[in-house]
PDB file of N, CA, C and O in Angstrom:
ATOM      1  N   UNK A   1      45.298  94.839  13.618  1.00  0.00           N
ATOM      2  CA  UNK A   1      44.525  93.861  12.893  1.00  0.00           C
ATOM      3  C   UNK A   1      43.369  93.406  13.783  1.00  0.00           C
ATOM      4  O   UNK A   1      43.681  93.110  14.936  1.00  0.00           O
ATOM      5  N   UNK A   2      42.435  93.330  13.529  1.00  0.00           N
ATOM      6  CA  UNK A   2      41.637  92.709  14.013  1.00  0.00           C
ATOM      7  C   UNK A   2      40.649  91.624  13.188  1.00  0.00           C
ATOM      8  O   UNK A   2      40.397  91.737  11.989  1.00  0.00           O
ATOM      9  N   UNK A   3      40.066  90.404  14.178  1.00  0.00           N
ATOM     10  CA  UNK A   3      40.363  89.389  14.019  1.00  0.00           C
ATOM     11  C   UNK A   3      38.732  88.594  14.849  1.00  0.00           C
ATOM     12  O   UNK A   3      38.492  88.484  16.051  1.00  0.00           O
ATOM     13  N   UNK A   4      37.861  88.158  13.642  1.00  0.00           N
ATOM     14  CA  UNK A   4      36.798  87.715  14.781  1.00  0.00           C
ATOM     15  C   UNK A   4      36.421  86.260  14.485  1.00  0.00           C
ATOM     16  O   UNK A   4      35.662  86.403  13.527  1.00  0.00           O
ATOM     17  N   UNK A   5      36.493  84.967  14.726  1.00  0.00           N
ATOM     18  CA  UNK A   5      36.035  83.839  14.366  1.00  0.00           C
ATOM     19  C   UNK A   5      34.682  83.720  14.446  1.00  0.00           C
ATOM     20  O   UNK A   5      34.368  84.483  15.360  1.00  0.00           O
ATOM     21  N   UNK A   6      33.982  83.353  14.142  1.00  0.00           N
ATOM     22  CA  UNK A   6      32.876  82.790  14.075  1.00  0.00           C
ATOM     23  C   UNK A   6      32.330  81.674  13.693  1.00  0.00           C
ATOM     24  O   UNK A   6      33.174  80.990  13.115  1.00  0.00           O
ATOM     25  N   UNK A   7      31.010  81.018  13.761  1.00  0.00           N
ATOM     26  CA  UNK A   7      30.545  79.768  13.054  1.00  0.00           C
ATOM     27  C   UNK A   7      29.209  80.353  12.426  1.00  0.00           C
ATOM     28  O   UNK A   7      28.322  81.070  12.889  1.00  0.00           O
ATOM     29  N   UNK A   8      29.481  79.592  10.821  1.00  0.00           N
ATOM     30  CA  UNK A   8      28.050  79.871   9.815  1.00  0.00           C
ATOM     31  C   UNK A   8      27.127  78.976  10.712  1.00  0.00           C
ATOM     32  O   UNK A   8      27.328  78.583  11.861  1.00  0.00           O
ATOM     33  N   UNK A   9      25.884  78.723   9.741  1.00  0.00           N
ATOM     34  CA  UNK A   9      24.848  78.440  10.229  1.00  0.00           C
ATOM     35  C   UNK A   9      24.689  76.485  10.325  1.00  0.00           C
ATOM     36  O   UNK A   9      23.848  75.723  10.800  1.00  0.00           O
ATOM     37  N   UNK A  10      26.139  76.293   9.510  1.00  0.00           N
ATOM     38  CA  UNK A  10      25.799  74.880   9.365  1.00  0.00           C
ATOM     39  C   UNK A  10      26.987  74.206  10.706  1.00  0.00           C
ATOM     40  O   UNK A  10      27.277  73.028  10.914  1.00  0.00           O
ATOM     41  N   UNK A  11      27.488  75.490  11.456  1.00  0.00           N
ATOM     42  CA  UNK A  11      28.899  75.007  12.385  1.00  0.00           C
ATOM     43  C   UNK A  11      29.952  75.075  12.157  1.00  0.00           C
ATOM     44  O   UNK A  11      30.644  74.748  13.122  1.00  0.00           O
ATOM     45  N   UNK A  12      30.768  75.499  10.863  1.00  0.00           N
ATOM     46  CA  UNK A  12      31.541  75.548  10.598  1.00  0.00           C
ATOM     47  C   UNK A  12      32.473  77.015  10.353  1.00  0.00           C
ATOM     48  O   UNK A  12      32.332  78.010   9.642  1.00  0.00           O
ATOM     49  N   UNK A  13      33.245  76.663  11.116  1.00  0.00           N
ATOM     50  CA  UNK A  13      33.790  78.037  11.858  1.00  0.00           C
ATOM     51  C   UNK A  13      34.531  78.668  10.442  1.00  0.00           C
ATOM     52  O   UNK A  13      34.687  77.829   9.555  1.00  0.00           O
ATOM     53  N   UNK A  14      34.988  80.016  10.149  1.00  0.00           N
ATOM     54  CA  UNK A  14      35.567  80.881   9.733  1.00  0.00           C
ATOM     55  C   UNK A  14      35.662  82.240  10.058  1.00  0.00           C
ATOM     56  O   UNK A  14      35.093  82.546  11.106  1.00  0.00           O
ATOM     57  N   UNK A  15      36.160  83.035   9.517  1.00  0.00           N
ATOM     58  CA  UNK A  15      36.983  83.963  10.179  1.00  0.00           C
ATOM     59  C   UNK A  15      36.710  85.678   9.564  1.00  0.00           C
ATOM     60  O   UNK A  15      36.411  85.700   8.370  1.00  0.00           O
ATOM     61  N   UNK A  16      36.763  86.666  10.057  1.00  0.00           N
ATOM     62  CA  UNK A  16      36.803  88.212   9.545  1.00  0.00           C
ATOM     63  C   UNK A  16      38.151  88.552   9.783  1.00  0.00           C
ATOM     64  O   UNK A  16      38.784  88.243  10.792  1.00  0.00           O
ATOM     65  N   UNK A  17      38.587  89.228   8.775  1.00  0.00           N
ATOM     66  CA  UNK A  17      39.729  90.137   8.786  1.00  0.00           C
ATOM     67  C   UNK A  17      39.645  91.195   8.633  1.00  0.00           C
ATOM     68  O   UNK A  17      39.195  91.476   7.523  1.00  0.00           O
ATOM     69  N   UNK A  18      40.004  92.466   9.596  1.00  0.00           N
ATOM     70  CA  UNK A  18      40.365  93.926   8.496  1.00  0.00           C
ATOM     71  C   UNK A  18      41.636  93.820   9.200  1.00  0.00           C
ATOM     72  O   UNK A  18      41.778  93.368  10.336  1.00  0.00           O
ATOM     73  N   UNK A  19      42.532  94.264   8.448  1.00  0.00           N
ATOM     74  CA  UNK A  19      43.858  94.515   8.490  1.00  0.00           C
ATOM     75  C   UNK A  19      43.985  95.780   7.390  1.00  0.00           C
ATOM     76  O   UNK A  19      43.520  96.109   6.299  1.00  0.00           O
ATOM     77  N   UNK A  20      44.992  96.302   8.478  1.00  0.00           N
ATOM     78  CA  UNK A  20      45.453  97.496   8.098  1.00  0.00           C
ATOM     79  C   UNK A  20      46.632  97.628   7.311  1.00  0.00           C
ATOM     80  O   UNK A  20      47.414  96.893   7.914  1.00  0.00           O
ATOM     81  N   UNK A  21      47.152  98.029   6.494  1.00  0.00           N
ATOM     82  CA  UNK A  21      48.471  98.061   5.784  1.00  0.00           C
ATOM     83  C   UNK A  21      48.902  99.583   5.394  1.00  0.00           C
ATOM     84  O   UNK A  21      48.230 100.526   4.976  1.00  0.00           O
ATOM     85  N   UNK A  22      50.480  99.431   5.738  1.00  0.00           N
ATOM     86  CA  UNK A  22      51.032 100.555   5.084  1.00  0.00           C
ATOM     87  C   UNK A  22      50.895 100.974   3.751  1.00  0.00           C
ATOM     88  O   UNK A  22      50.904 100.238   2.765  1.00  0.00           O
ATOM     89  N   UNK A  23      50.752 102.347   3.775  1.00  0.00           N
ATOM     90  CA  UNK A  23      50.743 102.902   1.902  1.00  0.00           C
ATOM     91  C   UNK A  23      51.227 102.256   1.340  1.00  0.00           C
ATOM     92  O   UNK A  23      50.639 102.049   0.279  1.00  0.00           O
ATOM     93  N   UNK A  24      52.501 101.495   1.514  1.00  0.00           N
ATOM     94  CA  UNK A  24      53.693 100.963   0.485  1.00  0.00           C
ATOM     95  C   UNK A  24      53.025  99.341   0.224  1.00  0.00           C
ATOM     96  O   UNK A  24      53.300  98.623  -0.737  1.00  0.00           O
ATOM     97  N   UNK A  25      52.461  99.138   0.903  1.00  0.00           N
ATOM     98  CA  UNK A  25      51.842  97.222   1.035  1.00  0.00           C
ATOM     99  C   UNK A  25      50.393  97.435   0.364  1.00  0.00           C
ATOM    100  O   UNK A  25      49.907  96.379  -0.042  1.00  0.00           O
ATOM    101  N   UNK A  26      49.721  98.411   0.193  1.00  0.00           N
ATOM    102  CA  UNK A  26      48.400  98.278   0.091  1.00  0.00           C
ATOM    103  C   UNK A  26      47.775  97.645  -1.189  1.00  0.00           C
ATOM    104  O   UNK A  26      48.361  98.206  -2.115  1.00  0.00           O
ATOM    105  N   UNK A  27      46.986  96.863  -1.644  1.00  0.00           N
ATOM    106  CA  UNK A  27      46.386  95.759  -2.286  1.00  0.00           C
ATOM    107  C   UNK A  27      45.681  96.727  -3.134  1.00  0.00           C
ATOM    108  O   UNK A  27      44.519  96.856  -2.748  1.00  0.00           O
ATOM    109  N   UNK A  28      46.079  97.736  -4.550  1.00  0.00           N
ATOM    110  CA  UNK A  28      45.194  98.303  -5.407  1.00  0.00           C
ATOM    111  C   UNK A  28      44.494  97.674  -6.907  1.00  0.00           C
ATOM    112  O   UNK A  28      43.983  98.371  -7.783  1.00  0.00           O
ATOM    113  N   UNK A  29      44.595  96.549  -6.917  1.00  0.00           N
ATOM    114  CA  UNK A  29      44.350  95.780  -7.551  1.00  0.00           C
ATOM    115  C   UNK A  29      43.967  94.221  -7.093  1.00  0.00           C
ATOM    116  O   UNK A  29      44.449  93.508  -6.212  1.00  0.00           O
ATOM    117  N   UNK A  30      42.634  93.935  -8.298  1.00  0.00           N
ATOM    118  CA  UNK A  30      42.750  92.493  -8.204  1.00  0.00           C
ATOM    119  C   UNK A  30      43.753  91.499  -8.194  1.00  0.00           C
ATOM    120  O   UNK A  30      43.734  90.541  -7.421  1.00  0.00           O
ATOM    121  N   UNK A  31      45.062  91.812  -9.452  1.00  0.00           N
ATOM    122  CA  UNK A  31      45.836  91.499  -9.153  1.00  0.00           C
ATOM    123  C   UNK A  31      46.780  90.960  -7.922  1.00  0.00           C
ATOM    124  O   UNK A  31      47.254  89.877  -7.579  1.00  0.00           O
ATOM    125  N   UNK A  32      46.789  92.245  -7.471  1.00  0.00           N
ATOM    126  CA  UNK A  32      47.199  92.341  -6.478  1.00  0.00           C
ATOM    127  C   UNK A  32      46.420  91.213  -5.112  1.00  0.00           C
ATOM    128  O   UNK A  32      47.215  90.403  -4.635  1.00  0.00           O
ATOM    129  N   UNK A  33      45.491  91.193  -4.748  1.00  0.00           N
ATOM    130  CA  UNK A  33      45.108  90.662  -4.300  1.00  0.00           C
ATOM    131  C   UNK A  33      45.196  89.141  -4.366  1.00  0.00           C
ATOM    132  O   UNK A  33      45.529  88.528  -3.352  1.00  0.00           O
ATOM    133  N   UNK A  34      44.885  88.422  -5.627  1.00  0.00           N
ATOM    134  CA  UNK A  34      44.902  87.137  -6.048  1.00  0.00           C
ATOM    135  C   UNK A  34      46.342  86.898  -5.699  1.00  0.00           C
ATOM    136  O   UNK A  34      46.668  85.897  -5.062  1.00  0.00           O
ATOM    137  N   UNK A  35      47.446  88.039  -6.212  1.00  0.00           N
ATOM    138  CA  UNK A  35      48.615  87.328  -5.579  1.00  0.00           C
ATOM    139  C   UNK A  35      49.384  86.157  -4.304  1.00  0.00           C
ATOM    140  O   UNK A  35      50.048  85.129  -4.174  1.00  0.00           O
ATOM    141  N   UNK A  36      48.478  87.580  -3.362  1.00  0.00           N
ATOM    142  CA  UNK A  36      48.428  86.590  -1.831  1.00  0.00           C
ATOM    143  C   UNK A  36      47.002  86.063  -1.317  1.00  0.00           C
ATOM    144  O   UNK A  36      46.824  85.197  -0.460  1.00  0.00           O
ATOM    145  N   UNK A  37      46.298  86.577  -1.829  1.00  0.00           N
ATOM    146  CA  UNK A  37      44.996  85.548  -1.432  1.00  0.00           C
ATOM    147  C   UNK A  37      44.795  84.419  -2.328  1.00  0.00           C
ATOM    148  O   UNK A  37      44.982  84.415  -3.544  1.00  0.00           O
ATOM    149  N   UNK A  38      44.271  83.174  -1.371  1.00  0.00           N
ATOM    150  CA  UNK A  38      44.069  82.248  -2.877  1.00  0.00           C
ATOM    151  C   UNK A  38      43.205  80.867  -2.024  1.00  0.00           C
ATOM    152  O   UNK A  38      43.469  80.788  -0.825  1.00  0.00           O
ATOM    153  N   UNK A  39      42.508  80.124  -2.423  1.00  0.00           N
ATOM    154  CA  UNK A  39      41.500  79.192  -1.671  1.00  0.00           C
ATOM    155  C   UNK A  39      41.299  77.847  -2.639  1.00  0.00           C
ATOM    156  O   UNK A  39      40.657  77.941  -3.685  1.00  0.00           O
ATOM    157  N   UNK A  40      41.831  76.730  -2.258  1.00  0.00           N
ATOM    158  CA  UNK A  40      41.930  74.941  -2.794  1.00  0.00           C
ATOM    159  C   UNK A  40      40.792  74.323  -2.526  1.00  0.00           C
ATOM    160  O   UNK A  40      40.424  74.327  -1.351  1.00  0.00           O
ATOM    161  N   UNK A  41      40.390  73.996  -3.018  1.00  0.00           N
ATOM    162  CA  UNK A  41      39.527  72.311  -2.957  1.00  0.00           C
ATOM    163  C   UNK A  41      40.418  71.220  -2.484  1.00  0.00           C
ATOM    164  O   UNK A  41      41.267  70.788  -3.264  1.00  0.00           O
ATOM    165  N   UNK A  42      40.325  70.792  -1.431  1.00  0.00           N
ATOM    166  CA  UNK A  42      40.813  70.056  -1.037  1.00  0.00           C
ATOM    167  C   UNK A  42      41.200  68.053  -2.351  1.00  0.00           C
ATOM    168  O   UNK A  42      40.463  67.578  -3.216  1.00  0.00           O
ATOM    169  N   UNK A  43      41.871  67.798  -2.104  1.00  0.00           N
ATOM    170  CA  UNK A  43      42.206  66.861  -3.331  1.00  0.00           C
ATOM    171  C   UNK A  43      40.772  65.824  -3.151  1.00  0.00           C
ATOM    172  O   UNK A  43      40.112  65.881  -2.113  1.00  0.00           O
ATOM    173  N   UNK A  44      40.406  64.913  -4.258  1.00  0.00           N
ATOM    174  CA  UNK A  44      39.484  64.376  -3.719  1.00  0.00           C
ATOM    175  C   UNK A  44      39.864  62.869  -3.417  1.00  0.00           C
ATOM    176  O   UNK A  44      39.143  62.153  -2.722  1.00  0.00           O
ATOM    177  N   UNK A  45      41.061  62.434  -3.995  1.00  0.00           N
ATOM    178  CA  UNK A  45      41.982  61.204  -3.488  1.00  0.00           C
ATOM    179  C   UNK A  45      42.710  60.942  -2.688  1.00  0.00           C
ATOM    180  O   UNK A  45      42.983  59.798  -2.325  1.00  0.00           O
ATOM    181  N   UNK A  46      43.214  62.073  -2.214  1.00  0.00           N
ATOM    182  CA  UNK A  46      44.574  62.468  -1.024  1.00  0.00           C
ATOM    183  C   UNK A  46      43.551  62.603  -0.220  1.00  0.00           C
ATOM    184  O   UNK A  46      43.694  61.804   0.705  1.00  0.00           O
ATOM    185  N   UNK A  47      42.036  63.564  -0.040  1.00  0.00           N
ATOM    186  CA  UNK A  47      41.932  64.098   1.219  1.00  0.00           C
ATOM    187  C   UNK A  47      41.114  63.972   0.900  1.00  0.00           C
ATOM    188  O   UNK A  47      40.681  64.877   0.187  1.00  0.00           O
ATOM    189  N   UNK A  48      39.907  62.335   1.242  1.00  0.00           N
ATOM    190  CA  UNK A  48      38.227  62.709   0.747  1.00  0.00           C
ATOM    191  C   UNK A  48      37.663  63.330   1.359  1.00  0.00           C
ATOM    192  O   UNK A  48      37.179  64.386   0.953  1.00  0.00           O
ATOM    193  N   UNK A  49      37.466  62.677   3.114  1.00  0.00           N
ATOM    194  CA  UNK A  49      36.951  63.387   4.173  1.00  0.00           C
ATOM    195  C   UNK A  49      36.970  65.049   4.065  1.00  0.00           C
ATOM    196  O   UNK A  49      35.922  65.539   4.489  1.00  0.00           O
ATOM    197  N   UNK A  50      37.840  65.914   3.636  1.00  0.00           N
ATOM    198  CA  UNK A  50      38.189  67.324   3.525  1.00  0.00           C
ATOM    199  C   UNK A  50      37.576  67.774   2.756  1.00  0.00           C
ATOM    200  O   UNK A  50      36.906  68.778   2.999  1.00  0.00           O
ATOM    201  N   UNK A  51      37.595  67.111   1.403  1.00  0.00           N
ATOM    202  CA  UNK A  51      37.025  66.709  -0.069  1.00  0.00           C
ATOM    203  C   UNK A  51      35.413  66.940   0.450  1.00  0.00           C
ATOM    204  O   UNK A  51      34.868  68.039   0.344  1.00  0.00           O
ATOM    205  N   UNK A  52      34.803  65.873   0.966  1.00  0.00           N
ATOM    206  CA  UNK A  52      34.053  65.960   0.813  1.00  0.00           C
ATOM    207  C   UNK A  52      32.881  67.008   1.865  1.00  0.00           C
ATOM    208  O   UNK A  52      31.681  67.210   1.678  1.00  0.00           O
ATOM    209  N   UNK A  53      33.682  67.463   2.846  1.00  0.00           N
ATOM    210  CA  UNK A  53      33.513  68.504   3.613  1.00  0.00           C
ATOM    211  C   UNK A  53      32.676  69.947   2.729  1.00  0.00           C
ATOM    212  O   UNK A  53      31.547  70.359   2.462  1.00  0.00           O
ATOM    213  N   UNK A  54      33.772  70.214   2.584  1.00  0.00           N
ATOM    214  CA  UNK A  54      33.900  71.711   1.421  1.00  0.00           C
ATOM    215  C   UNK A  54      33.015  71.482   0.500  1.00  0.00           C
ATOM    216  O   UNK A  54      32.251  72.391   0.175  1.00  0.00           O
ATOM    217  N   UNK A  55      32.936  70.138  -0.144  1.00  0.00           N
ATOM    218  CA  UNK A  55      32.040  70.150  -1.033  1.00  0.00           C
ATOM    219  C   UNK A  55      30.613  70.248  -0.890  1.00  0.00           C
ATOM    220  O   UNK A  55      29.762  70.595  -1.709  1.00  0.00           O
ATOM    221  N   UNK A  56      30.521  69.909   0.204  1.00  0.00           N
ATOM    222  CA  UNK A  56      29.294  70.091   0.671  1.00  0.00           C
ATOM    223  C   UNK A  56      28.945  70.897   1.406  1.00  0.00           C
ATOM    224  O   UNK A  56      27.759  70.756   1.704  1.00  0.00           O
ATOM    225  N   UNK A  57      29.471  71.793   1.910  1.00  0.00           N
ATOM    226  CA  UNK A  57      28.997  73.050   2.800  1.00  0.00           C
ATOM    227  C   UNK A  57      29.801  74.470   2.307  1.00  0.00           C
ATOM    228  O   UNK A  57      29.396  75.627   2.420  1.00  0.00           O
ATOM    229  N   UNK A  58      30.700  74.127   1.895  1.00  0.00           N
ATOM    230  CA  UNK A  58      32.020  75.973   1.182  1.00  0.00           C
ATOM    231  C   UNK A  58      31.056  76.014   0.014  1.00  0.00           C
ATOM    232  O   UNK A  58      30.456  77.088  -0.040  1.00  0.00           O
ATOM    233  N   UNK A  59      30.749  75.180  -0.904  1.00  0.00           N
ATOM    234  CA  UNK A  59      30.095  75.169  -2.254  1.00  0.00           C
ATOM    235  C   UNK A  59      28.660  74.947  -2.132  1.00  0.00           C
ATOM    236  O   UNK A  59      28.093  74.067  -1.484  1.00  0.00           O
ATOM    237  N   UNK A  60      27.932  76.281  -3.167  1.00  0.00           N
ATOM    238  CA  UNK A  60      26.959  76.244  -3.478  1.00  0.00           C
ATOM    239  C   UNK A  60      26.248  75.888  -4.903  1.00  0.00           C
ATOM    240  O   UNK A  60      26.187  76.946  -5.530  1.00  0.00           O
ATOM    241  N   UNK A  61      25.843  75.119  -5.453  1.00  0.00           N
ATOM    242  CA  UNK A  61      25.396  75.292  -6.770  1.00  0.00           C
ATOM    243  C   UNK A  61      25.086  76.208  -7.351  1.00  0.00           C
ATOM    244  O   UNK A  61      25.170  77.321  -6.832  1.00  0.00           O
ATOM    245  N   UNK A  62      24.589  76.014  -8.718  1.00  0.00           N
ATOM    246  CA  UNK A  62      23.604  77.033  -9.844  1.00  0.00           C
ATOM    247  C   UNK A  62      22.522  77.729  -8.885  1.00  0.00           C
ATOM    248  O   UNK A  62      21.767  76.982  -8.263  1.00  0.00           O
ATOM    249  N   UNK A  63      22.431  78.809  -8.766  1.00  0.00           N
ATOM    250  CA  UNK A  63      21.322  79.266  -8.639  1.00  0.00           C
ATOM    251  C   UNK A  63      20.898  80.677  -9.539  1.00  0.00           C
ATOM    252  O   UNK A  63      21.542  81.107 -10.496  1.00  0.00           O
ATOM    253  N   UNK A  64      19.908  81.149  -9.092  1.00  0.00           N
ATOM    254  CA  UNK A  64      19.286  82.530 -10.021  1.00  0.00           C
ATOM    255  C   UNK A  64      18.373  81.775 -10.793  1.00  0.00           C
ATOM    256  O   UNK A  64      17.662  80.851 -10.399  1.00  0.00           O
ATOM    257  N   UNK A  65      18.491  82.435 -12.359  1.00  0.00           N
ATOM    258  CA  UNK A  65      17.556  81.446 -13.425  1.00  0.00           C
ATOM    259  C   UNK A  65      18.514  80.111 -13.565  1.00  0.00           C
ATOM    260  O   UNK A  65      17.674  79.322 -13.999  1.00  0.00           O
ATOM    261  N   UNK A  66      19.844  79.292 -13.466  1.00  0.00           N
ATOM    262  CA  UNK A  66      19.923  78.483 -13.630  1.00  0.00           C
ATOM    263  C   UNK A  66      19.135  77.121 -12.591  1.00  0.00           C
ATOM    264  O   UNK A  66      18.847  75.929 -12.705  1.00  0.00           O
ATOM    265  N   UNK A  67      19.058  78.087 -11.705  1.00  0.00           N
ATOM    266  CA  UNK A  67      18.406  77.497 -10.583  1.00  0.00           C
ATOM    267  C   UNK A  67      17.698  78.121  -9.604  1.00  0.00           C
ATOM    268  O   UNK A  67      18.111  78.451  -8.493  1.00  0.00           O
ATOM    269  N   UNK A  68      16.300  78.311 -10.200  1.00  0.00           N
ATOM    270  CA  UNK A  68      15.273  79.304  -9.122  1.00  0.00           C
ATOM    271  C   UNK A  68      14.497  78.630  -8.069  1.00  0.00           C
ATOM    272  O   UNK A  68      13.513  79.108  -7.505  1.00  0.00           O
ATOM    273  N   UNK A  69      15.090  77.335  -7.829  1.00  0.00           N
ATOM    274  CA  UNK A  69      14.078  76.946  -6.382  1.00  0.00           C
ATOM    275  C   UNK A  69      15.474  76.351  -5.913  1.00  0.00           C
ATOM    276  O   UNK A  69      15.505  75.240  -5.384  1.00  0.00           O
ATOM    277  N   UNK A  70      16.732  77.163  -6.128  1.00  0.00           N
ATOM    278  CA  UNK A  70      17.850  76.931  -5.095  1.00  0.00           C
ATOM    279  C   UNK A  70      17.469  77.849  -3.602  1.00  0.00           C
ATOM    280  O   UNK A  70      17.094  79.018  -3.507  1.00  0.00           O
ATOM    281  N   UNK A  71      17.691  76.968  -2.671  1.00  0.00           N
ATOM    282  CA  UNK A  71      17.548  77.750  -1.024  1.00  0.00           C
ATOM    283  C   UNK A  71      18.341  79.025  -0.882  1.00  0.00           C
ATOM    284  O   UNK A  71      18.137  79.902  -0.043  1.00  0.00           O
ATOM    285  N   UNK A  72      19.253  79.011  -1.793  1.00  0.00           N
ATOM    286  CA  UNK A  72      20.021  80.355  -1.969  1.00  0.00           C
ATOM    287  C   UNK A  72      19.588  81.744  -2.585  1.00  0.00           C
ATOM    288  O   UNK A  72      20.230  82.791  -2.500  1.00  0.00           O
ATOM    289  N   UNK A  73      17.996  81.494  -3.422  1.00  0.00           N
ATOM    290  CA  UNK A  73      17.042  82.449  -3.931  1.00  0.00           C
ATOM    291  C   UNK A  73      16.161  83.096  -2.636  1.00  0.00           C
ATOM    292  O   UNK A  73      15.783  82.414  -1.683  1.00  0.00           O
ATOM    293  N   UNK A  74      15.936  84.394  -2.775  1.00  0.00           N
ATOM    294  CA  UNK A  74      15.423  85.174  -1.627  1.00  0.00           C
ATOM    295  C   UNK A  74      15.285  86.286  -2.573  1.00  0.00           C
ATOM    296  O   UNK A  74      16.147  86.961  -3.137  1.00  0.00           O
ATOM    297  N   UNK A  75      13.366  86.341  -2.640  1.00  0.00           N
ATOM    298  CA  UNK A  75      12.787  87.103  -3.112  1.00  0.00           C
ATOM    299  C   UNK A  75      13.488  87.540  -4.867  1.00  0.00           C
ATOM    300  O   UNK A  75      13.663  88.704  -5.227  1.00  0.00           O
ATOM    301  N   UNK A  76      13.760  86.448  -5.642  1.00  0.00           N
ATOM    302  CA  UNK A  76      14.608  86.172  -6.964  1.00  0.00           C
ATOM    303  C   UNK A  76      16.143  86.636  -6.720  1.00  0.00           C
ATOM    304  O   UNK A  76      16.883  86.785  -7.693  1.00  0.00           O
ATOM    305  N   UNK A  77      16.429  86.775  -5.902  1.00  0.00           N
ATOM    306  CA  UNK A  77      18.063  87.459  -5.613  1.00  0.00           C
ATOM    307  C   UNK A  77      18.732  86.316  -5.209  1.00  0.00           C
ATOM    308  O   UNK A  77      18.541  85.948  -4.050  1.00  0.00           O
ATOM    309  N   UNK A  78      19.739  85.450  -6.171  1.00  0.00           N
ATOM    310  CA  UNK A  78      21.278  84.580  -5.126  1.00  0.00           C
ATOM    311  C   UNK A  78      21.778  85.753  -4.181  1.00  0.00           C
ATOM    312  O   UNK A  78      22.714  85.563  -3.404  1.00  0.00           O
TER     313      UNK A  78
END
């Protein structure tokens, strides 16, 4: 497995995976995948600080034509 942390551009660290799996384990489906992969919003009553973390840097708005002067447009491409 290998395994590289890093930090995006705003500091906030996350991670690369390739992992290798046996024929018998291997992920051939979405299904499959969603099974064991899966990613929360942190609560926004239990956990604002967390809450409001993610919300502001994991999440991006509308962009494309819902939103063409989002910072996320480059040369008309999200």
């Amino acid at each position: 497995m290998f395994v590289r942390l890093n930090f995006q551009k705003k500091g906030l660290p996350h991670t690369h995976m390739l992992i290798w799996l046996h024929l018998n384990f291997k992920c051939r489906t979405t299904e499959d995948v969603d099974s064991i992969v899966s990613a929360e919003i942190p609560d926004k009553f239990t956990d604002p600080i967390c809450y409001e973390i993610v919300s502001k840097f994991m999440i991006h708005g509308p962009c494309g034509l819902a939103n063409p002067k989002s910072q996320r447009i480059n040369e008309g491409v999200c």
